[in-house]
N, C-alpha and C positions, 0 to 999 in steps of 0.2 A: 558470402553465404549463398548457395545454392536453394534451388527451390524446395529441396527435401526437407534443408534445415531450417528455412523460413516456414515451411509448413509446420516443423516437431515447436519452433518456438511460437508460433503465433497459439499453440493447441495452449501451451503451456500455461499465455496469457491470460487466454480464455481460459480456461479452467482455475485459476488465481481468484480471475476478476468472479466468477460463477460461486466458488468456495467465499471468498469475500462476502457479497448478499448471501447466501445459503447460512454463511454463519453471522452476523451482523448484529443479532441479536445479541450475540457474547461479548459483543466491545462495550466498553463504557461509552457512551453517548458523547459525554465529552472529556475533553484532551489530559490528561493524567499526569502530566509532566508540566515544570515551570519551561515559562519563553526562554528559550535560548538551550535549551537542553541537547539540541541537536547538534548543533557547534562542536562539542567534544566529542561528537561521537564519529565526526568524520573527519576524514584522514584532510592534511592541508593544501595536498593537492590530488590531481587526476591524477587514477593509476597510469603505469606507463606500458602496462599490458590490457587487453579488455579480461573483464571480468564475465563469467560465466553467466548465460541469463539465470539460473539460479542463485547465484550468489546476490545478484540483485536483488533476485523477487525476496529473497531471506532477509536483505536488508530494509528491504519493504517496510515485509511483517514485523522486524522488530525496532526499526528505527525511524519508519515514518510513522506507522499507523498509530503509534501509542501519541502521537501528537495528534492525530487529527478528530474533530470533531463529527463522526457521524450522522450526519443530516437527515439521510433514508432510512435510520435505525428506525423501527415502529415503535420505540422507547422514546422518541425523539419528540415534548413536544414545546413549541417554540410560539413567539410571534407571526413568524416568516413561514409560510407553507414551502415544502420542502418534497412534492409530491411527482421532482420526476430527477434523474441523475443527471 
């Protein structure tokens, strides 16, 4: 990876992670799916080519996030103060 390309993906990050909080409010606060959900959803091993940073961040958005519990959501409210990322 040259520095052009490291520049075009790191924008890409940041703007994920930026879109991410910006929209936060639209996830469900907590995890949506039973434990173990993820398990089928990924392949049994590492690809044997790399996958494109997009392909990743898409897996992200639809196969991590729906498990995770948003902490920083302002929906969010708990025992546990949750007041910084």
């Amino acid at each position: 990876m040259d520095a052009d390309q490291l520049r075009e993906h790191a924008h890409k990050m940041v703007d994920f992670i930026a879109d991410y909080y910006k929209n936060i409010e639209q996830f469900p606060v907590l995890s949506q799916v039973q434990p173990g959900y993820l398990r089928e959803l990924l392949p049994d091993s590492a690809p044997s080519r790399p996958e494109s940073l997009q392909d990743v961040l898409d897996d992200v958005q639809t196969k991590i996030l729906p498990g995770v519990t948003h902490w920083q959501s302002p929906d969010y409210f708990a025992y546990f103060p949750s007041n910084s990322s």
